[in-house]
C-alpha positions in Angstrom: 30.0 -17.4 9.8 27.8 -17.3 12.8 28.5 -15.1 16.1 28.8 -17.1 19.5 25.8 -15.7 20.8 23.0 -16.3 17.7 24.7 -19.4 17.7 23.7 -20.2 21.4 20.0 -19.6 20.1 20.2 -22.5 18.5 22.4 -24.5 20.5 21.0 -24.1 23.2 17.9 -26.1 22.5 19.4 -28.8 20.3 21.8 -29.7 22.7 19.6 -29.4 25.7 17.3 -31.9 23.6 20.6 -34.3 23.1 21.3 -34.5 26.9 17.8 -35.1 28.3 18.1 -37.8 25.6 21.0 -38.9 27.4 19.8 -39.2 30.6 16.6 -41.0 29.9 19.1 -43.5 28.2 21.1 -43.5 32.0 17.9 -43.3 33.8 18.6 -47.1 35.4 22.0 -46.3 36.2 21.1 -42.9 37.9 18.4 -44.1 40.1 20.9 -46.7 41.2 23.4 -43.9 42.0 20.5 -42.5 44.2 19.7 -39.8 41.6 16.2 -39.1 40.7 16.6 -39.0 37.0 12.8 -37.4 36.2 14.1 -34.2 38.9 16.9 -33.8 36.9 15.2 -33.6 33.6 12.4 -31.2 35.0 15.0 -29.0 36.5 17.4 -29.2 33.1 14.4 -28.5 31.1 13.4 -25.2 33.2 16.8 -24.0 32.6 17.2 -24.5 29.3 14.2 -23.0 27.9 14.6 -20.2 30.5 17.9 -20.0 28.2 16.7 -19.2 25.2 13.7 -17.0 26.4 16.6 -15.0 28.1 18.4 -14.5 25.0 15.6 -13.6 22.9 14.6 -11.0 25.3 17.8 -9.5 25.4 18.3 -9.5 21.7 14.7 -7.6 21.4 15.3 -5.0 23.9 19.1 -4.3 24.1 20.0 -3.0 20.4 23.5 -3.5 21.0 23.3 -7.3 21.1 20.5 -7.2 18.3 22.8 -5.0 15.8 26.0 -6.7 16.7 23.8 -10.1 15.4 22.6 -8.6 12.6 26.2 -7.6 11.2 27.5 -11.0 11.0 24.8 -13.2 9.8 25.1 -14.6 6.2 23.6 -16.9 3.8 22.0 -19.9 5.9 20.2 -17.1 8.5 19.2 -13.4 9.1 18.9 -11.9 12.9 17.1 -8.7 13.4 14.0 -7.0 15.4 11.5 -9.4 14.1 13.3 -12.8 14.5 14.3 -11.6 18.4 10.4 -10.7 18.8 8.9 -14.0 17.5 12.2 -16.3 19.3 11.0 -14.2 22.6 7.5 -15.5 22.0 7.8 -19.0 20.9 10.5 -19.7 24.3 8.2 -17.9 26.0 5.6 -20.1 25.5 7.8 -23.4 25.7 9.3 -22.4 29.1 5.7 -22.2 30.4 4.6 -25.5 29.0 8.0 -27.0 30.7 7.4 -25.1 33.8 3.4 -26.5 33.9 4.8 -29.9 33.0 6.7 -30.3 36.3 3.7 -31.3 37.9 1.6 -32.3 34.7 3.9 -34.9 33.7 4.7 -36.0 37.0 5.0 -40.1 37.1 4.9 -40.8 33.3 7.6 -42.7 30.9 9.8 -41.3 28.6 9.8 -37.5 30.2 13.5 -37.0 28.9 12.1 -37.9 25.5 9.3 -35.7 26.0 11.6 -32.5 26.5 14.1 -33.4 24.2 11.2 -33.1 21.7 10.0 -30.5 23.0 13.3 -28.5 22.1 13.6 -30.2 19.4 10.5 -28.6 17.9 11.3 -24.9 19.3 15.2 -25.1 17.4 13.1 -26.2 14.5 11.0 -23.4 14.9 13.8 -20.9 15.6 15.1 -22.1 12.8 12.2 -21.3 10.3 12.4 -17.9 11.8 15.8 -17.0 11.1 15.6 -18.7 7.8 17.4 -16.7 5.3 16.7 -19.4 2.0 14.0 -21.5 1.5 16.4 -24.5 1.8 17.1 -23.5 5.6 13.5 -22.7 6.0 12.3 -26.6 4.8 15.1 -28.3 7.2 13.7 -25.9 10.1 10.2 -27.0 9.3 11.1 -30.6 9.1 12.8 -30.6 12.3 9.7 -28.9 13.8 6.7 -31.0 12.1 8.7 -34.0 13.0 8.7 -33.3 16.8 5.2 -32.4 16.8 4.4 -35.5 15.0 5.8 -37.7 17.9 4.6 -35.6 20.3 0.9 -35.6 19.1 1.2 -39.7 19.6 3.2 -39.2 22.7 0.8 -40.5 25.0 0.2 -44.0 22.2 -1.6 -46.3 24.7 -4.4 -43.1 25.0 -7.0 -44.3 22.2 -7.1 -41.6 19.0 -3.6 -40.9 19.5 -1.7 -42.3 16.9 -4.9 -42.2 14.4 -4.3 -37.9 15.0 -0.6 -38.2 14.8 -0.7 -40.1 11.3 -3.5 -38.1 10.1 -1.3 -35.0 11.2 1.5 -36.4 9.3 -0.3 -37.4 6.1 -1.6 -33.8 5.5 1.8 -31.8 6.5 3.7 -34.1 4.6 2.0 -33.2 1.9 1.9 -29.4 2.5 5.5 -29.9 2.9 5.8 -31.5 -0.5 4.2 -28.6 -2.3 6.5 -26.1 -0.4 9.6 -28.2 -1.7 8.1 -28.3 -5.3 8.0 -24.5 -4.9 11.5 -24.9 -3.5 12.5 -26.5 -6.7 10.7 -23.9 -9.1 12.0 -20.7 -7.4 15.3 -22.2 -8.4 15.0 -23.1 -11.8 13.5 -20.3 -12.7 15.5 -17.4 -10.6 18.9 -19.5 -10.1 18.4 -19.3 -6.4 17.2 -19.7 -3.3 18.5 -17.0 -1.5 15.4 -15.0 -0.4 17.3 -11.3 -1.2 18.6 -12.8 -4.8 15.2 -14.0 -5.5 13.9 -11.0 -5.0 16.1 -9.1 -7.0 15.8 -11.6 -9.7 11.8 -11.6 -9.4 11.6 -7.4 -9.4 13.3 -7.8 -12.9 11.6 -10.4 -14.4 7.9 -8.4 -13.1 5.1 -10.4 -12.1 4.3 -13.9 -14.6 2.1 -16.6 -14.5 5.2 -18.7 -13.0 5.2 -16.2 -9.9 1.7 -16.7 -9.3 2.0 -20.4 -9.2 4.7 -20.7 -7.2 3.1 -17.8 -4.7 0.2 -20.3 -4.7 2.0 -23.3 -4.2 4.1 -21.7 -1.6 0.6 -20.6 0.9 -1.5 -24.0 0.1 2.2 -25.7 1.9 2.0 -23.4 4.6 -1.9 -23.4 5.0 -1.5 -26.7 5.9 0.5 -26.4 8.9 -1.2 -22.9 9.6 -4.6 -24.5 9.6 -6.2 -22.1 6.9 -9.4 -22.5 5.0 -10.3 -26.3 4.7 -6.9 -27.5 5.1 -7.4 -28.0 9.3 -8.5 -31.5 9.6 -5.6 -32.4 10.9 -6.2 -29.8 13.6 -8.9 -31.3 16.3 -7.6 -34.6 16.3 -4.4 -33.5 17.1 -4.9 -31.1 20.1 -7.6 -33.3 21.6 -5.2 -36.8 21.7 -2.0 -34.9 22.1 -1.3 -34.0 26.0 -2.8 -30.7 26.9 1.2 -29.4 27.1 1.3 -30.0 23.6 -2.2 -28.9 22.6 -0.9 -25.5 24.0 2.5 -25.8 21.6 0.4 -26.8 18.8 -2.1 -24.3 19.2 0.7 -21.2 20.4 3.9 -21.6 18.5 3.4 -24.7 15.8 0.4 -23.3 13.5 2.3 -19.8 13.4 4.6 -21.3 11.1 2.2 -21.4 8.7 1.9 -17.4 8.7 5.7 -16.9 9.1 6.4 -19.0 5.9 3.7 -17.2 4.2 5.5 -13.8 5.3 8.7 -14.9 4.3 7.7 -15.7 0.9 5.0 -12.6 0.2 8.0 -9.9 2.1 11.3 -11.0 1.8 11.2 -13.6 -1.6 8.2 -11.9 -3.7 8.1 -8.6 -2.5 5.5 -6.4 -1.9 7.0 -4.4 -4.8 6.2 -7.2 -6.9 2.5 -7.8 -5.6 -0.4 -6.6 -6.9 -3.0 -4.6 -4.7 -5.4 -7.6 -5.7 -3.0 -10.1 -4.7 -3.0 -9.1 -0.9 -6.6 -8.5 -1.1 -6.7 -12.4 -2.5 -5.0 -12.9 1.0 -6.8 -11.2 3.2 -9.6 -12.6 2.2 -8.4 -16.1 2.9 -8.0 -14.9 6.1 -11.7 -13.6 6.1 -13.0 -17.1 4.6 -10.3 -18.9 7.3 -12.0 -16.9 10.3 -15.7 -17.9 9.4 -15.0 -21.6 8.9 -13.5 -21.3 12.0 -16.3 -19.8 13.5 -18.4 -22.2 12.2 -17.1 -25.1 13.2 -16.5 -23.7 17.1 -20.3 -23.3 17.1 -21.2 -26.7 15.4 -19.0 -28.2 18.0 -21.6 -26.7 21.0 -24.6 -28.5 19.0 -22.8 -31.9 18.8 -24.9 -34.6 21.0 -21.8 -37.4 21.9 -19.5 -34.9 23.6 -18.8 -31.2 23.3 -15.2 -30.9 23.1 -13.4 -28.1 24.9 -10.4 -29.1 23.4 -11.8 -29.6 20.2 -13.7 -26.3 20.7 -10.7 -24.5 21.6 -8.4 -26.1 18.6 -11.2 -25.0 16.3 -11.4 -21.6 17.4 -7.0 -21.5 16.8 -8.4 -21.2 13.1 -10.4 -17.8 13.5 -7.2 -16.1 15.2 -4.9 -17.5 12.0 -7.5 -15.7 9.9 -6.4 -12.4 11.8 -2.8 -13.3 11.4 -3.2 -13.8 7.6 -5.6 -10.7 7.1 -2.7 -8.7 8.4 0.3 -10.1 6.0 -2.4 -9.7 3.3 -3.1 -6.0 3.8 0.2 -4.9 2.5 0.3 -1.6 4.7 2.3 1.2 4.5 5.3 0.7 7.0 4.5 -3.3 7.2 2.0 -1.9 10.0 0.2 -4.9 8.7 3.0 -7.3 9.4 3.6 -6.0 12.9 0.2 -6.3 14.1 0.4 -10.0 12.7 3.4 -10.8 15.1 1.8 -8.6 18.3 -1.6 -11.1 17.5 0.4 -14.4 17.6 1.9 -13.1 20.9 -1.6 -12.4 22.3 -3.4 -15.6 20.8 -0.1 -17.5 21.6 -0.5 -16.6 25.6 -4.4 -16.8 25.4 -4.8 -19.9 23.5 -1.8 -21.7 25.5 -3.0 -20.7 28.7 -6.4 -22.2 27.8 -4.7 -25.5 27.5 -2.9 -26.0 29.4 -6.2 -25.1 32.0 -8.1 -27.8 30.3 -5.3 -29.9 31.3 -5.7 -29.0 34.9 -10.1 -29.4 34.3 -9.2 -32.9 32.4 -7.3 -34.3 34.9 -10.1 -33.1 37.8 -12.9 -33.7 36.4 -11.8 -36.9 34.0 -13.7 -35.5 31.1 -13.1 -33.4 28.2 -16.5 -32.7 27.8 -17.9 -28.8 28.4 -21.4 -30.1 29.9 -19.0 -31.8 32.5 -17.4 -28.7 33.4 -20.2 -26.6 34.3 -19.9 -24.4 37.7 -16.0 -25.2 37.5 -14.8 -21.5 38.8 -17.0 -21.6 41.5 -14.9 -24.3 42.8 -11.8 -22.5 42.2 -11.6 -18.4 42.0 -8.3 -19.1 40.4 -9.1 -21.1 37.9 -12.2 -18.8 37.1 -9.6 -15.9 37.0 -7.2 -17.8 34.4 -10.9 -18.4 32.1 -11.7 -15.3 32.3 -8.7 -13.7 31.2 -7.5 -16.0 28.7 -11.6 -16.2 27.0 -11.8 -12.3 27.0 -8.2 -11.9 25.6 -9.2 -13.8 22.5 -12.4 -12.6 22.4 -10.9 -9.1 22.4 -12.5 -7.4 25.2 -10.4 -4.0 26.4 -8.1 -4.1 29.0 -6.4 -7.7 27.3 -3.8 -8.0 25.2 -6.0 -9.4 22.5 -7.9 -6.6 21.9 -4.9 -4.1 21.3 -3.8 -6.9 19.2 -6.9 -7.2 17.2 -7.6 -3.6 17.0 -4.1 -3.2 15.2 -5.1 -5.9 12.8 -8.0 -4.0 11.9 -6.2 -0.7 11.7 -3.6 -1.7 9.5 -6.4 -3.5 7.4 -8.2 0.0 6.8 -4.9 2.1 6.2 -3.9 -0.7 3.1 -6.8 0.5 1.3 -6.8 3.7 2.5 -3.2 4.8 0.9 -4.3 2.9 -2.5 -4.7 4.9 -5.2 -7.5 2.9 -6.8 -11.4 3.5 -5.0 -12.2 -0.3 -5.5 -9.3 -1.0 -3.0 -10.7 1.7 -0.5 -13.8 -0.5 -0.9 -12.3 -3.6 -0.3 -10.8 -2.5 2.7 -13.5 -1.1 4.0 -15.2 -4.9 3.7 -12.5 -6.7 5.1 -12.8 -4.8 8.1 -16.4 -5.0 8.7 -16.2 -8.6 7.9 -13.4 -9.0 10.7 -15.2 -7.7 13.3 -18.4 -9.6 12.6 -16.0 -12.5 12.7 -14.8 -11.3 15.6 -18.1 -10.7 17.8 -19.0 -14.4 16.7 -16.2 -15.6 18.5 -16.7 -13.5 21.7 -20.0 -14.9 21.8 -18.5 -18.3 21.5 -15.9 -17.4 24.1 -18.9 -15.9 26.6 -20.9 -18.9 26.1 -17.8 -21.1 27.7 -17.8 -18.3 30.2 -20.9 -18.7 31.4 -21.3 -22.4 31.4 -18.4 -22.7 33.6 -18.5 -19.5 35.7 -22.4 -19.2 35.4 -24.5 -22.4 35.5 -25.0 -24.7 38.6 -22.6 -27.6 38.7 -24.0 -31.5 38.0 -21.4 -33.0 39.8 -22.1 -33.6 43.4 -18.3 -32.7 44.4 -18.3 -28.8 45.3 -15.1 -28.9 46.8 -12.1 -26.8 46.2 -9.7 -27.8 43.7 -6.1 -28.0 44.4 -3.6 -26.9 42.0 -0.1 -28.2 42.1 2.2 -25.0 42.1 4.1 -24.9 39.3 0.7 -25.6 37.1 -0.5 -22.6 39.0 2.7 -20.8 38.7 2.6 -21.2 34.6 -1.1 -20.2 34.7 -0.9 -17.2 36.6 2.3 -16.1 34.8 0.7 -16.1 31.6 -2.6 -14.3 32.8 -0.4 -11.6 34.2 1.0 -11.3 31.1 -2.0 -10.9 29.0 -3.6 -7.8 31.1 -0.1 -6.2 31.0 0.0 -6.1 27.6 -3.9 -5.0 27.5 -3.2 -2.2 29.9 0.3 -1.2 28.5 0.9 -2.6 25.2 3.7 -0.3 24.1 5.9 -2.0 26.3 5.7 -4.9 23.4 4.7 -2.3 20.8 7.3 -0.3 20.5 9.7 -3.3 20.2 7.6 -4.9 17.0 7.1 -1.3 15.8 11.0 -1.4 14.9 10.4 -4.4 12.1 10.8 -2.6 9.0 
C-alpha cells in the first residue's frame, strides 16, 4: 500500500495529463463561454509540473518526508535518496520545457494534447525510476516511449516527422522486446521478478551462462532507448523533426532511461556481488566505444555539404555524455561513487543539453534555419542568447566553474578508484585506460563545443539583419533559469552533492 504523498508523485502527472485532455475536448465550448482554453492549459501545465518538481525536492532534502516514503513502499515501487534525486531532475526539466512552451507553442493545435503527453511521458518516467520489478519497470517504459513517440510526430504536417517517429518506434519497440524476453527469463529461471528476490536467488545460484545472457539482453534493450554504441539511429531524426521542446525531453530526461534500466538491472537485480571485475570493465568500455562514435559522428556532421545540423549536431553529441553515464555504472566503485557521479552527470547534461534546445528553438524560429552556417554572428545580436551558448557549450564541454565539469570530474574519479581498490594489477591497468580514454573523449567534444562557440559568438554574420533579437519572456525566463542553475552547481556543487552522496 502506497502513502498519500509518493502517491501524489504519480498522480499528479497522470491526472494533470487526463484533464488537459479534457479541456482540449471542451475547447469549443470554453471559447464560447468566453474562456481562452490555450491560457488555461499553459497555466494548468505550469502548475502541475511545478507539482511534482516541488515534491521531489522536498523528498531529496527533507529526510523526514523521504524516510517516512521509504517505510511504506512495497512490491510494485521503492522511494529513497536516489529516486527523489532523479524525480527532482526529470520535473525539473519538464517544468522548464512547459514554462518555455508558453510562448513557443503559442497559436498551435492540439496544445492540451501536447501537455497531456508531456506528463504522460514524465509519470512514465517516474515510474521506471521507482520501479521495484521488472514488470513495473516495462509498463513505466511503455507509458514513457509511447508519449515520446507521438510527440516526436507531433508537429505531422512538418516533413521528416512521422518518417523519425516510426523509425523511433521501430528500433525501441524492438529494444523493448529484448528487455521483455529478459523479463520472461529472469522469471523462469529465478521464480521472480522482484528485483531483491532475484538477487537473492541469483547470489546463490553464482554467476552462469544464463546470467550473462540475460545481463546482455537486458543492456542491448536499454541501449536502445539510451542511444549507446550503434544503436542511435533513431536519435537524429527524432530530435531534429520533433519540436525543439521535445528535442530538449528527448535529449534531458528520455535517453536516461536507458542508463537507469541498466542500473537497475547491474545494482539492485544482478548485483555487483555477483559481477565480475571484467564485467564492469566490459561496461565501461561500452561507454568508452559509445563516447567516440559519438564524437565521431558530431564532427562528420560539421563536414556535411547539404546542411550542418545544429540539432542533429547537438542530438549526436547526447551520445558522448551517455558514454560518461554508462562508464560510471560500469566502474563498480567502492561506495557506488560510480553510480552517484552517473546521476550528478544526467543532472548536468540534462540542464546543458536541454537548455541548448530549447535555444535552438528560439535561433530556428529567428533565423528560419536549422542550419549552423546560418547562425553565424548570432550572439552578437543578442548578449543573452550568447550568455545561454556559452554556458550551456562549456558545461558540456566541462570547462571549470559549470556544473559539467564537477560532474565529469567525478566520473573520472570514481573510474580511477574501481581499479584502484581491485586486487588484481590488470584491473589497475584498465582503469588507468578508461580514464585516459575519457578525457581524450572529452577534449574532442570541447573542441566540438568551441567550434559552435566560435561560429556563433566569433565569425561575422551573412545575414544582412543585425538587429537585436527579442525574446518572448517566459522563453527567456526558462533559459536564464537553467543557465543560472548550471554555474551554481559549477561554483557550489555540494549543494547537489551532498544529496546524491546519500545513495547507498
Amino acid at each position: 500500500m502506497l502513502n498519500t504523498y509518493l502517491s501524489l508523485i504519480l498522480i499528479i502527472p497522470i491526472a494533470g495529463a487526463i484533464l488537459l485532455s479534457l479541456f482540449e475536448q471542451l475547447k469549443k465550448f470554453l471559447t464560447k463561454m468566453k474562456i481562452k482554453a490555450d491560457c488555461v492549459n499553459h497555466a494548468l501545465a505550469n502548475i502541475i509540473a511545478l507539482g511534482v518538481f516541488v515534491l521531489g525536492f522536498i523528498s531529496a532534502y527533507v529526510p523526514a518526508f523521504r524516510d517516512y516514503i521509504a517505510s511504506t513502499t512495497g512490491d510494485l515501487l521503492r522511494f529513497g535518496q536516489l529516486e527523489a534525486v532523479l524525480i527532482t531532475i526529470f520535473s525539473f526539466l519538464v517544468w522548464m520545457v512547459v514554462l518555455f512552451s508558453v510562448n513557443y507553442m503559442k497559436g498551435k493545435n492540439g496544445l492540451g494534447y501536447y501537455y497531456a503527453l508531456i506528463f504522460t511521458l514524465l509519470t512514465g518516467l517516474i515510474t521506471v525510476t521507482m520501479a521495484n520489478n521488472f514488470i513495473t519497470l516495462f509498463v513505466g517504459w511503455e507509458l514513457f516511449a509511447l508519449s515520446a513517440y507521438v510527440l516526436v510526430a507531433f508537429e505531422r504536417a512538418k516533413r521528416g516527422a512521422v518518417e523519425a517517429s516510426m523509425k523511433y518506434f521501430i528500433m525501441s519497440t524492438a529494444g523493448s522486446m529484448l528487455v521483455l524476453l529478459a523479463t520472461a527469463l529472469t522469471y523462469g529461471f529465478y521464480g521472480s521478478v522482484n528485483f531483491e528476490l532475484v538477487s537473492i536467488a541469483v547470489q546463490a545460484s553464482g554467476t552462469s551462462a544464463i546470467a550473462a545472457v540475460i545481463i546482455a539482453l537486458f543492456i542491448t534493450g536499454f541501449a536502445v532507448t539510451g542511444a549507446m554504441l550503434f544503436l542511435n539511429a533513431w536519435l537524429p531524426d527524432a530530435h531534429s523533426s520533433a519540436p525543439s521542446t521535445i528535442s530538449a525531453l528527448l535529449s534531458g530526461i528520455v535517453v536516461k532511461a536507458g542508463a537507469i534500466g541498466i542500473y537497475r538491472t547491474l545494482y539492485f537485480a544482478y548485483t555487483p556481488d555477483v559481477l565480475s571485475a571484467g564485467a564492469g570493465a566490459v561496461i565501461s568500455w561500452l561507454g568508452i566505444l559509445t563516447m567516440i562514435e559519438g564524437n565521431y559522428l558530431v564532427f562528420s556532421q560539421f563536414k556535411r555539404k547539404d546542411i550542418v545540423d545544429f540539432k542533429r549536431i547537438l542530438a549526436y553529441s547526447t551520445t558522448v555524455h551517455l558514454g560518461y553515464i554508462i562508464l560510471g555504472i560500469g566502474s563498480l566503485a567502492p561506495g557506488n561513487l560510480g553510480v552517484q557521479a552517473s546521476v550528478f552527470h544526467i543532472l548536468t547534461h540534462s540542464l546543458g543539453k536541454g537548455g541548448l534546445f530549447l535555444l535552438s528553438g528560439v535561433l530556428i524560429t529567428t533565423l528560419g534555419s536549422r542550419d549552423l552556417r546560418d547562425m553565424k554572428g548570432i550572439g552578437r545580436r543578442s548578449p543573452f542568447i550568447g550568455a545561454v551558448l556559452t554556458i550551456g557549450l562549456l558545461s558540456l564541454g566541462g570547462i571549470p566553474i559549470t556544473g559539467g565539469f564537477a560532474s565529469k570530474l567525478m566520473v573520472i574519479l570514481a573510474t580511477f578508484n574501481g581499479g584502484a581498490n581491485a586486487v588484481n594489477p590488470l584491473m589497475f591497468i584498465n582503469s588507468i585506460l578508461l580514464v585516459v580514454m575519457a578525457i581524450i573523449n572529452s577534449l574532442l567534444a570541447l573542441g566540438g563545443y568551441l567550434y559552435i562557440l566560435k561560429k556563433m559568438l566569433f565569425d561575422e554574420p551573412d545575414s544582412k539583419d543585425t538587429g537585436k533579437i527579442k525574446i518572448p519572456i517566459f522563453e527567456k525566463m526558462a533559459l536564464a533559469l537553467i543557465a543560472v542553475v548550471l554555474i551554481v552547481l559549477g561554483l557550489w556543487p555540494d549543494l547537489i552533492v551532498s544529496k546524491i552522496a546519500l545513495i547507498v
